[in-house]
C-alpha positions in Angstrom: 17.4 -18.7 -10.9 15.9 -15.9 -9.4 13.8 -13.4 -10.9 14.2 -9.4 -9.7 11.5 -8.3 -7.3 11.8 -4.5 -8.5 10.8 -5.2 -11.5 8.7 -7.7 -10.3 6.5 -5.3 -8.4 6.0 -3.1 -11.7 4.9 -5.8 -13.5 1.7 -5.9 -10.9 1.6 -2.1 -11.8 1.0 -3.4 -15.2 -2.0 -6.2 -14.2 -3.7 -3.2 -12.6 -3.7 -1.5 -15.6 -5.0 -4.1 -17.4 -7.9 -4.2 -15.5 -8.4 -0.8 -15.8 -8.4 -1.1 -19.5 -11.2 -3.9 -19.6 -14.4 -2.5 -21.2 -16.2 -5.0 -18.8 -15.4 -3.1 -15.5 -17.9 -0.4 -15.0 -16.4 2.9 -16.1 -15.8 4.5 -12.9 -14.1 1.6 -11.4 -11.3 1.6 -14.5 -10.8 5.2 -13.6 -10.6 4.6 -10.1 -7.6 2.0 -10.7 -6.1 3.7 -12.7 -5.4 6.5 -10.1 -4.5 3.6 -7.8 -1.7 2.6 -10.5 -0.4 6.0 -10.8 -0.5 6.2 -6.6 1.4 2.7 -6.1 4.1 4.3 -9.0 4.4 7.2 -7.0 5.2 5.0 -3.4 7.9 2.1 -5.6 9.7 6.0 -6.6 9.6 7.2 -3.1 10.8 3.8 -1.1 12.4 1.5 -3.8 13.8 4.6 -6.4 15.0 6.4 -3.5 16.8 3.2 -1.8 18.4 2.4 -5.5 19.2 6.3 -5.4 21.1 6.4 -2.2 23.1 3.0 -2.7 24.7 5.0 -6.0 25.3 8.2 -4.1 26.9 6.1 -1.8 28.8 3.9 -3.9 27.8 1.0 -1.7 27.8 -2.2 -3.8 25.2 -4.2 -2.4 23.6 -6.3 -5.3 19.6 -7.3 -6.0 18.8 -10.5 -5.4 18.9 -11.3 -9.0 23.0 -9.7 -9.3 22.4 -5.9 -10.3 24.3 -2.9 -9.5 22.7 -0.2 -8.1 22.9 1.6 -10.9 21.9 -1.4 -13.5 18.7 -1.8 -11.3 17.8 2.0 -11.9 18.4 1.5 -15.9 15.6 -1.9 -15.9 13.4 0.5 -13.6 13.6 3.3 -15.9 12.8 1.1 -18.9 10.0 -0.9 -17.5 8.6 2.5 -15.6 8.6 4.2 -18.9 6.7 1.9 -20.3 3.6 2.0 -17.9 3.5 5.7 -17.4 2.9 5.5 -21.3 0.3 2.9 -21.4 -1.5 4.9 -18.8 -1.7 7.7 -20.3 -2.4 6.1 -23.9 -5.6 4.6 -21.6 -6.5 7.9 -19.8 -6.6 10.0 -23.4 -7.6 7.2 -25.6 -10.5 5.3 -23.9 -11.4 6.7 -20.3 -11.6 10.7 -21.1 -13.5 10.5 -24.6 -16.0 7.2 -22.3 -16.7 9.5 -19.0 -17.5 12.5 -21.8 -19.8 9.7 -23.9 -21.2 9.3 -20.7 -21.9 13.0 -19.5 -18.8 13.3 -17.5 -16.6 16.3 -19.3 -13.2 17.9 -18.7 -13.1 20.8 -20.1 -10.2 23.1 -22.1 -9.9 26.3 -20.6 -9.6 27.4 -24.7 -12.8 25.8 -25.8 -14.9 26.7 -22.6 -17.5 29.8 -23.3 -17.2 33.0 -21.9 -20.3 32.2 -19.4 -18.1 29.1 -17.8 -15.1 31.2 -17.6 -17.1 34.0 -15.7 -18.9 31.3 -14.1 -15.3 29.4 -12.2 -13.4 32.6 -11.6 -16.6 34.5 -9.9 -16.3 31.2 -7.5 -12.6 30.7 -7.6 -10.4 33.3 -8.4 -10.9 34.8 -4.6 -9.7 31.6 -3.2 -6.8 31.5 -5.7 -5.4 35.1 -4.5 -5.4 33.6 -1.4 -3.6 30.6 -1.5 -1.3 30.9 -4.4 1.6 32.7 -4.4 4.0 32.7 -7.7 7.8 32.2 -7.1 10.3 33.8 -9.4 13.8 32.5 -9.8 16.3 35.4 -10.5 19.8 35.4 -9.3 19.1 36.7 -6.1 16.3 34.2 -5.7 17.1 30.2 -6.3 14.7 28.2 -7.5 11.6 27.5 -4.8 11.0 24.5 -3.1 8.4 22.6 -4.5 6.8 20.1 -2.3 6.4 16.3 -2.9 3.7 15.2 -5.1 2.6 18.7 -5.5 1.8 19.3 -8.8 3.2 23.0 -9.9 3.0 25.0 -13.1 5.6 26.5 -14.5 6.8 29.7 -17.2 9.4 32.2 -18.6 8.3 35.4 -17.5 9.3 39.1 -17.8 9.7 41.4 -14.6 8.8 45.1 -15.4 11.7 46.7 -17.2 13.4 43.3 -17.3 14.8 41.7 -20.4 16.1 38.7 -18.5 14.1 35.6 -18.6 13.4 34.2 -15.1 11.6 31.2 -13.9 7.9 31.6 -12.6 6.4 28.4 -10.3 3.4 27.9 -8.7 2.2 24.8 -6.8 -1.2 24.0 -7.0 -3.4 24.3 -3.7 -4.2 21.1 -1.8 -6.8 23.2 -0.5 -8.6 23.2 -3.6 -10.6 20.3 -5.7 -7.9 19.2 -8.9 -11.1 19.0 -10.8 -13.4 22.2 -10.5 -16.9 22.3 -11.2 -18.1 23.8 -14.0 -22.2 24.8 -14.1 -24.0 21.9 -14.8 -23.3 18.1 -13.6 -20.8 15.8 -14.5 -18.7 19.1 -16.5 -15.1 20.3 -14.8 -11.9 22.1 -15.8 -8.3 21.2 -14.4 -7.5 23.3 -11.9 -4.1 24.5 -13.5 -6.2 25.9 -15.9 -8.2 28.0 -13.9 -5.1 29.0 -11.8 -3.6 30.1 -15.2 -6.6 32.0 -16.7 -6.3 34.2 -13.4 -2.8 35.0 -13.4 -3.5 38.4 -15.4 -5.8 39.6 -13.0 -4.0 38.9 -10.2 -0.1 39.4 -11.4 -0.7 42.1 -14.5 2.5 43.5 -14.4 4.1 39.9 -15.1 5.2 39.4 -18.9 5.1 35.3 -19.5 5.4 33.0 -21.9 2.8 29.7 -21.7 2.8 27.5 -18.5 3.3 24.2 -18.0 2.9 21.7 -15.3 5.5 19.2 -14.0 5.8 17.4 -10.4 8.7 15.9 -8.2 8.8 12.9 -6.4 11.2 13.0 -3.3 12.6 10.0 -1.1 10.5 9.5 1.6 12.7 6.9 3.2 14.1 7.5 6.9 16.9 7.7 8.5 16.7 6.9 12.2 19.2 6.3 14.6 19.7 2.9 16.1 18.7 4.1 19.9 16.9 7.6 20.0 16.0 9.0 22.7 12.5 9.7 21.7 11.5 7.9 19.1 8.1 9.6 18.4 10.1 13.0 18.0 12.7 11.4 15.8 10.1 10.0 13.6 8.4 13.2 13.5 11.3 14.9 12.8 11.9 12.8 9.8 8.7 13.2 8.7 9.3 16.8 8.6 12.3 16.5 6.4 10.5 14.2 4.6 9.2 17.3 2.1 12.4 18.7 1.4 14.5 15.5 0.6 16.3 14.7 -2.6 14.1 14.7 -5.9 14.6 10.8 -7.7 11.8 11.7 -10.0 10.4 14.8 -12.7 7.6 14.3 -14.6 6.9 16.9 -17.0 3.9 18.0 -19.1 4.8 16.5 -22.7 4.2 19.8 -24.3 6.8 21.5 -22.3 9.5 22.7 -24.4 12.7 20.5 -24.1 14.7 23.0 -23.3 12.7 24.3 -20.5 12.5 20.6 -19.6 16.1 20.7 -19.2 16.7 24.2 -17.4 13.9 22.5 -15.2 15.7 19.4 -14.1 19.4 21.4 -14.0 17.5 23.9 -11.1 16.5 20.9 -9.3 19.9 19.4 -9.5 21.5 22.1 -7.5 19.7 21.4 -4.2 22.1 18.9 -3.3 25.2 21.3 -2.7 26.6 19.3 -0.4 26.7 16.2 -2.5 26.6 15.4 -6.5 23.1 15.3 -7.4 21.4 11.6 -8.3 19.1 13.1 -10.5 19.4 12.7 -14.0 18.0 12.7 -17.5 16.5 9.2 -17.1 14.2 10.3 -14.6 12.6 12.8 -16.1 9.0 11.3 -17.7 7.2 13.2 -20.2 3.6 12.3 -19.2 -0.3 13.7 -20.2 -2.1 16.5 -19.5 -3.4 14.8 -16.2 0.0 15.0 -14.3 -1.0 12.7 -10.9 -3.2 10.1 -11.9 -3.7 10.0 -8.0 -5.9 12.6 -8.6 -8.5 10.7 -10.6 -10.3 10.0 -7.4 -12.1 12.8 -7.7 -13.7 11.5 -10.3 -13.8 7.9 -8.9 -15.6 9.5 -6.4 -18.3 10.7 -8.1 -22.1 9.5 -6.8 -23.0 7.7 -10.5 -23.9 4.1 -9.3 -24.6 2.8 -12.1 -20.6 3.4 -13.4 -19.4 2.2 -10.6 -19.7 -2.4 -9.1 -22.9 -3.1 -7.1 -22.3 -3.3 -3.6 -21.2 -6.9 -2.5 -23.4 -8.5 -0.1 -22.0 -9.2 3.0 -23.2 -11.3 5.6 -23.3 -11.4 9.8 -21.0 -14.0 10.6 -21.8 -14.1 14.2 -25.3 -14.2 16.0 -26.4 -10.9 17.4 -28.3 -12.9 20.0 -25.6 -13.8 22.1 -22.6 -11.8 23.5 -19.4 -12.1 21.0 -17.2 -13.4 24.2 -19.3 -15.7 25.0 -19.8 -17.1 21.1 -16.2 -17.7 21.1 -15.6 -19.2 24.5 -17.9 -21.5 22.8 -15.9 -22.2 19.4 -13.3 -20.5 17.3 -14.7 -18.2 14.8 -12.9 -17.7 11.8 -13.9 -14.6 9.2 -13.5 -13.6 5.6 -13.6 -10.2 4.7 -15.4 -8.7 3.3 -18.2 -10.9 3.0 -18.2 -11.0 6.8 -19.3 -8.2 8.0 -16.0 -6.7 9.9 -18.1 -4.0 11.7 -20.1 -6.6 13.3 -17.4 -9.2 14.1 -14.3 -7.3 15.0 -15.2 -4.2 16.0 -18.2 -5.7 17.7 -15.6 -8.0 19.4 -13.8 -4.8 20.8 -16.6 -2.9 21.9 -18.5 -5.4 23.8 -15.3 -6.4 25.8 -14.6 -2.8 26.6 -18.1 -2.3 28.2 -18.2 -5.7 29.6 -17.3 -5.1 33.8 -15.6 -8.5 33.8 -13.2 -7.8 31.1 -9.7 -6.4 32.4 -7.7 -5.8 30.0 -7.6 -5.0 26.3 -3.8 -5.3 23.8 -4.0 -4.2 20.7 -1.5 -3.6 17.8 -2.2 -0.6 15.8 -0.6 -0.4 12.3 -3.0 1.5 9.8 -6.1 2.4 10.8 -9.4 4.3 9.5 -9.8 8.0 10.7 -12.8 7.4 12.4 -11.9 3.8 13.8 -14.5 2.3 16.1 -11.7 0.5 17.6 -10.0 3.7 18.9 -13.3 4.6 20.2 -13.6 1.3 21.8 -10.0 1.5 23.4 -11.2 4.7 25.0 -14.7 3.6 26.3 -12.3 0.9 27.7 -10.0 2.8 29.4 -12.7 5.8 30.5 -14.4 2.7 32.2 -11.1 1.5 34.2 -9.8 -1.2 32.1 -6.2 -1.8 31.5 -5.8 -0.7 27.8 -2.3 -1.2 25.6 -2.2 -0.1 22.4 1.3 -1.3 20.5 1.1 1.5 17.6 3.7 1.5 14.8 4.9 4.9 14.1 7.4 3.6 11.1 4.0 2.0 8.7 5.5 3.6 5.4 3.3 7.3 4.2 1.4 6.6 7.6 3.5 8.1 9.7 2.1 11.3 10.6 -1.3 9.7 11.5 0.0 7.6 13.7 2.1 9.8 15.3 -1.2 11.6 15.9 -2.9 8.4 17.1 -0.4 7.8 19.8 -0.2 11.3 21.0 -4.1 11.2 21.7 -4.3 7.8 22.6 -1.9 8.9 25.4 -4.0 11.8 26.5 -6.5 9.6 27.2 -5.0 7.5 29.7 -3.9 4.5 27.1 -1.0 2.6 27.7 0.7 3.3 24.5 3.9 1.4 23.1 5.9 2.2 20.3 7.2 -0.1 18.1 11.2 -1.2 18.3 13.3 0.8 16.1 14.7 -1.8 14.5 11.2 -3.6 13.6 8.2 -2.6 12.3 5.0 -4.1 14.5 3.2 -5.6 11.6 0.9 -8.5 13.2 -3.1 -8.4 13.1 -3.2 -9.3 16.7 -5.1 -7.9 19.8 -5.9 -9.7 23.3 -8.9 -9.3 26.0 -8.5 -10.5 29.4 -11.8 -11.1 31.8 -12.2 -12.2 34.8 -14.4 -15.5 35.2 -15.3 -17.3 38.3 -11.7 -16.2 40.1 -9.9 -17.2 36.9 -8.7 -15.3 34.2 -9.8 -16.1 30.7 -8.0 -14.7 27.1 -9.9 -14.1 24.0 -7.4 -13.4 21.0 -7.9 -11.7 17.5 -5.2 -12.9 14.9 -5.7 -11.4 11.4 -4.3 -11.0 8.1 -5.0 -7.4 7.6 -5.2 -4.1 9.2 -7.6 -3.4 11.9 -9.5 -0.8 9.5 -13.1 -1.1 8.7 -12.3 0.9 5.4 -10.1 -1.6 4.0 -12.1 -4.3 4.9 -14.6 -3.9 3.0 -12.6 -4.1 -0.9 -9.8 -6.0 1.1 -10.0 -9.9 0.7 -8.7 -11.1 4.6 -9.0 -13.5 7.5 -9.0 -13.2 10.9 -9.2 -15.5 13.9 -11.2 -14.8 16.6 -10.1 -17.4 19.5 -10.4 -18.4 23.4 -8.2 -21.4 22.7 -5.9 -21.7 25.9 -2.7 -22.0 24.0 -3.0 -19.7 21.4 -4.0 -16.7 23.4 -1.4 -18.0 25.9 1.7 -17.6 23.3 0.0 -14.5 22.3 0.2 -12.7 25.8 3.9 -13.7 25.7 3.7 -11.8 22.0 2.6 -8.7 23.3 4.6 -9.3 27.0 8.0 -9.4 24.0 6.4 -5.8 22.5 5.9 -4.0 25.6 9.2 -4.7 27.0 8.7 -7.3 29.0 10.3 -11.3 30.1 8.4 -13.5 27.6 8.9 -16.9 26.4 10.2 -16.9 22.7 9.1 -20.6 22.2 6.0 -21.2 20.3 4.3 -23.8 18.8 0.0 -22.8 17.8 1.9 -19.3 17.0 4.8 -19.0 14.2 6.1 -15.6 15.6 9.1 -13.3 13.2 11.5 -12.4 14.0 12.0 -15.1 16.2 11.1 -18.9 14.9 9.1 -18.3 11.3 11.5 -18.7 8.7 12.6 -22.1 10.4 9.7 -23.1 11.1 8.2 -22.2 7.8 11.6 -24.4 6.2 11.3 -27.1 8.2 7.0 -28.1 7.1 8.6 -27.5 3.2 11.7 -29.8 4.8 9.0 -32.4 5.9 6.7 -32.1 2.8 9.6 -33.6 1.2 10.1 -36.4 3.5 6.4 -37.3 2.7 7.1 -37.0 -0.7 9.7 -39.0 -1.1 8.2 -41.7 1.3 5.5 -42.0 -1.0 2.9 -40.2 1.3 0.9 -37.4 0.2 2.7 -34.3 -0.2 2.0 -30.9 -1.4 2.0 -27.1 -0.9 0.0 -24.1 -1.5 0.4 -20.9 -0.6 -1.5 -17.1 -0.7 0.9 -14.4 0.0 1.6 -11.0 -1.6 5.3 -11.5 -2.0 7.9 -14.0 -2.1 11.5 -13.2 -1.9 13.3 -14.9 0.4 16.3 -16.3 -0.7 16.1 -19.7 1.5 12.2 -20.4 1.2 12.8 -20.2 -2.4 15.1 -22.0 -2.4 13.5 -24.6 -0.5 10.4 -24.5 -2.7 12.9 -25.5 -5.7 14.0 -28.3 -3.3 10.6 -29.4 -2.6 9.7 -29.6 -6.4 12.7 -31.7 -7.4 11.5 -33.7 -4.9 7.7 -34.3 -6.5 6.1 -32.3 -4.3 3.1 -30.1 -5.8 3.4 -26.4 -4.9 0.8 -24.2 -6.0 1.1 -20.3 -5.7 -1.2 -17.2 -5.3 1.5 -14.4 -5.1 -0.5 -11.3 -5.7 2.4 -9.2 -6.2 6.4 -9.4 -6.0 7.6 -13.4 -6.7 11.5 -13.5 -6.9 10.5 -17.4 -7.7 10.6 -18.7 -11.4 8.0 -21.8 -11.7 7.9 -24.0 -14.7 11.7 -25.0 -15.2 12.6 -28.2 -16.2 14.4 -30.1 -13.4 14.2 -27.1 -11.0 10.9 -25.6 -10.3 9.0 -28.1 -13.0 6.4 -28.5 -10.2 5.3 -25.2 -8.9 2.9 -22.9 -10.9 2.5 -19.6 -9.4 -0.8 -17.3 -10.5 -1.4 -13.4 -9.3 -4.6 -12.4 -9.1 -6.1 -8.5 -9.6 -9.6 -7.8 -9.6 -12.5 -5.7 -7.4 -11.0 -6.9 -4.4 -7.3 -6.7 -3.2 -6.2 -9.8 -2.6 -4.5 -9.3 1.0 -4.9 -13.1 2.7 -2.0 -15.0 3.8 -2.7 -18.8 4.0 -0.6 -21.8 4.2 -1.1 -25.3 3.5 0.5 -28.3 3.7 -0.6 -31.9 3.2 1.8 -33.6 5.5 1.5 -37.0 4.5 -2.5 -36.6 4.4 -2.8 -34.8 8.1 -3.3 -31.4 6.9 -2.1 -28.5 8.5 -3.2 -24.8 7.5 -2.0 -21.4 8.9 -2.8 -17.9 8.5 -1.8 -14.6 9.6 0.2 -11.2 8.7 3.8 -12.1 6.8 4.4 -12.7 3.3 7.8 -14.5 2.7 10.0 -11.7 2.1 13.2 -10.9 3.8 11.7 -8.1 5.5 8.6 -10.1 7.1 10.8 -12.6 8.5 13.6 -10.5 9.9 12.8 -6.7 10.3 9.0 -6.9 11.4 6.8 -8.5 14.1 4.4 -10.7 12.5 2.0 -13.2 13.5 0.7 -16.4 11.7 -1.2 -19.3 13.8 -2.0 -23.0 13.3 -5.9 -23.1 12.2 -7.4 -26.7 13.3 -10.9 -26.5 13.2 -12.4 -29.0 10.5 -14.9 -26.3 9.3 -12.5 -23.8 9.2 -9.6 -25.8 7.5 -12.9 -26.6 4.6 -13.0 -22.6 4.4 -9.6 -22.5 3.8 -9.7 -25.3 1.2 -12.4 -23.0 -0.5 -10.2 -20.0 -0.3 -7.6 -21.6 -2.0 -9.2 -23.3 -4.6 -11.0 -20.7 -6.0 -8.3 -18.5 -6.0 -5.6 -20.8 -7.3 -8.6 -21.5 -10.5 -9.4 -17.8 -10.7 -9.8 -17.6 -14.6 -8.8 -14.2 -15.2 -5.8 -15.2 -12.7 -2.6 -14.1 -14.5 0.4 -16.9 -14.6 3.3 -16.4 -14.2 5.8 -17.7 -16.7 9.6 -19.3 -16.2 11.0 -15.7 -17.6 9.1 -13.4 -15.6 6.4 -12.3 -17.5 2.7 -13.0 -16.7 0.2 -14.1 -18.9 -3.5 -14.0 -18.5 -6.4 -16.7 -17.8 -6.8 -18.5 -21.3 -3.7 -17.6 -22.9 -1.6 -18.8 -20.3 -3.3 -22.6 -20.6 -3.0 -22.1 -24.7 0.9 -21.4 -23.9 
């Protein structure tokens, strides 16, 4: 009765591609999502792939959740994967190229340019090139180069001079260079490969080659960390480091490379597992377009053309500039809802104020992904340059974030930051940051609980809450949160704060456990729900309980639902939508109607096994009458989306209208 979250998670793949195939979006926005498809296809191959990958090597027979080998799991990937890379590319060629040319936005052929544009790139480029490109030849004495992850390369037969033997030429595109280079003239390009091809004769003329082609690997970035290292910023760094030259689970080849280069191609990259028989096989090659990377389409995302791209959203200054922000929520809770709040003026603001207000004597914060030019980080330092105790829990282990925050701690450190690194065995996921001050000989907390990352960046195409708080209890249990993270006695009992890995998944069962009692007492009783996954085996299957029960459940799972909804005499009473539009729906909220006393939460866990047992995450109890009524909103609207997609008893999802008229 459970449905598999792999392919669960490609089937949001797909909804993002349907919105990037509506003519209704504006044109740059359909190409900018479409680069975000082919990005989040490039992380499932990395993580989820690569975990598939290693369980087969390893011949370990741990099942999905739904009952499938390893290996079984890899075959429904490759299928549904398939799929999607060829719908993309059917929407890249077919509607978004010939629309951004209709619209004076042109990527040229290399063949079909004039000789004024060719003079015109390699006069700018072909100095650059020389420099940073560097052609690797396979022969016997030479394997096959490395190519890096993600790194799109081009490849060809060529001839050394007096040679008859046909060797392998490869050459990885600079990251160093734009993908998409200008031509003379706005809104007019040519692929990069293109150019770096067009100057291989001037800069290798003694090489005899056949045509190039481009192709790209994806390796595991999964890590491997010991249990209890000894330094646990230089083992994660270290992985990181290995990170590039880990096993391929992934080719994708231009689809006019010759099959049986395509081949030779994948039978090279086979042999770099000597030790060990190489996962790598025929099924994970993927003949794609010209474009290989959709990532790279933000470039042209990019592009300053307004009028292609959505209006800005208004957004609004939740809290009064009149008054200090400490003293506004000494006052009252404040509760905010990105991005129509204005997160620079709420959060950061928060931050800043008490890192330059002398009273203030302490600042905790959890850092998890962050923007590059964070005023938080700036705020932490003007803290600490200013005497204040400053902790900043950072999680080195955030998946393809590693490196930055490896960076993050290391200057953090310099200057003068208490900084704590997350347990091995958990990743720090919460929202969460504390400020102590000093009032009249007593010591006051003010508390920040969120649902997303402390990143101005995100925040503003990110749909979150956060809770700013002085409410005794809360900020209470949450300086025994961050006492637990830095190593110190703290009490695990909580009851405003539902805290993983220690009390959430009971305490999450037990309000489903009472909504039944309601329910079947005759009281008011219902659920719903806003989460981006939901796989946990017992919360499902407490859900299932709950609807044989009577009890309404209603469902905004944004992305990965193990959960079938609709079946008769098991889940009859729980519809479950996913909805994908401008904004990334990122807020985790909980209601339940116990009995008519409602009771709302939010915070930073979806219910997957992972949230609830492998990460530190934060959700609190939110009581205020004004804020549950925003929360009402929130739901509401989102549950009634119209384009919502709905989720159907066998796993697929249909959209808005279609799904009623089903």
């Amino acid at each position: 009765m459970l449905l598999n979250p792999e392919l669960s998670r490609l089937a949001f793949n797909e909804r993002i591609l349907a919105f990037a195939e509506d003519p209704a979006v504006p044109l740059l926005e359909r190409v900018r999502f479409l680069g975000m498809a082919g990005e989040r296809l490039d992380d499932f191959f990395m993580s989820r792939v690569a975990h598939f990958k290693l369980l087969l090597s390893t011949a370990e027979n741990e099942r999905t959740i739904d009952g499938l080998t390893a290996g079984e799991q890899l075959d429904a990937i490759a299928i549904r994967a398939n799929r999607i890379v060829r719908r993309a590319y059917d929407l890249l060629d077919g509607q978004l190229l010939p629309e951004l040319e209709a619209r004076g936005i042109a990527i040229e052929r290399w063949a079909s340019m004039t000789a004024e544009d060719r003079a015109f790139v390699l006069r700018r480029y072909v100095e650059r090139i020389e420099a940073l490109v560097t052609p690797l030849v396979a022969d016997p004495s030479h394997p096959f180069p490395h190519i890096r992850n993600l790194r799109p390369a081009l490849t060809a037969m060529v001839r050394l001079p007096g040679s008859r033997a046909e060797l392998f030429l490869a050459i990885e595109l600079p990251g160093d260079l734009p993908r998409f280079v200008p031509l003379a003239g706005r809104g007019r390009f040519v692929l990069l490969e293109d150019v770096i091809e067009a100057s291989l004769p001037e800069l290798y003329p003694e090489l005899e080659r056949g045509p190039a082609f481009l192709f790209r690997v994806t390796r595991s970035a999964n890590m491997d960390l010991d249990d209890e290292p000894d330094d646990l910023l230089q083992s994660i760094e270290e992985a990181v480091q290995r990170r590039p030259f880990q096993e391929v689970v992934r080719l994708e080849c231009e689809r006019a490379m010759p099959p049986a280069m395509r081949l030779r191609l994948l039978e090279e990259l086979q042999r770099e597992t000597e030790d060990q028989p190489s996962a790598l096989t025929e099924q994970d090659v993927y003949a794609v377009g010209r474009l290989v990377d959709l990532a790279a389409l933000e470039e042209i995302a990019a592009l300053d053309l307004p009028e292609l791209k959505f209006q800005p959203l208004p957004r609004r200054a939740a809290i009064r500039s009149d008054r200090g922000i400490l003293e506004q929520v000494r006052d009252s809770n404040l509760l905010l809802h990105f991005p129509h709040d204005d997160f620079e003026g709420s959060v950061e603001r928060f931050l800043q104020e008490a890192a330059e207000d002398p009273a203030v004597v302490s600042i905790m914060i959890t850092v998890y992904r962050t923007s590059k030019d964070s005023a938080i980080v700036a705020a932490l330092r003007t803290a600490r340059a200013r005497g204040k105790e400053v902790t900043a829990v950072v999680e080195l282990k955030a998946s393809f974030e590693e490196q930055g925050n490896i960076a993050w701690a290391r200057d953090l450190e310099q200057d003068g930051i208490r900084v704590v690194l997350s347990p091995v065995r958990f990743k720090v996921h919460a929202k969460i940051g504390l400020v102590v001050r000093r009032e009249h000989e007593t010591l006051r907390r003010f508390a920040y609980i969120g649902t997303g990352n402390l990143n101005a960046a995100t925040a503003r195409s990110y749909v979150d809450l956060g809770l700013l708080t002085a409410d005794p209890e809360i900020t209470r249990e949450l300086g025994e949160v961050f006492n637990l993270l830095t190593g110190q006695e703290g009490d695990r009992g909580f009851s405003g704060l539902v805290v993983a890995p220690f009390d959430m998944r009971q305490r999450f069962l037990h309000l489903i456990d009472r909504e039944i009692e309601h329910a079947r007492a005759g009281r008011i009783a219902g659920i719903r729900l806003q989460v981006n996954g939901l796989s946990d085996r017992q919360l499902v299957g407490a859900l299932y309980r709950a609807s044989q029960a009577g009890v309404r459940i209603d469902m905004m799972v944004r992305e990965i639902c193990a959960l079938r909804p609709g079946v008769k005499g098991v889940s009859e009473n729980i519809s479950v939508v996913s909805v994908v539009g401008r904004l990334l729906q990122h807020a985790r909220v909980f209601h339940f109607r116990n009995g008519g006393e409602d009771e709302y939460f939010i915070g930073s866990a979806d219910w997957r096994p992972r949230n609830l047992h492998e990460r530190v995450e934060v959700v609190t109890s939110i009581g205020h009458p004004d804020h549950q009524a925003l929360l009402d909103t929130v739901l509401t609207e989102t549950l009634n989306e119209p384009t919502a997609w709905r989720l159907q008893p066998n796993g697929e999802y249909v959209r808005g209208e279609e799904a009623i008229a089903t």
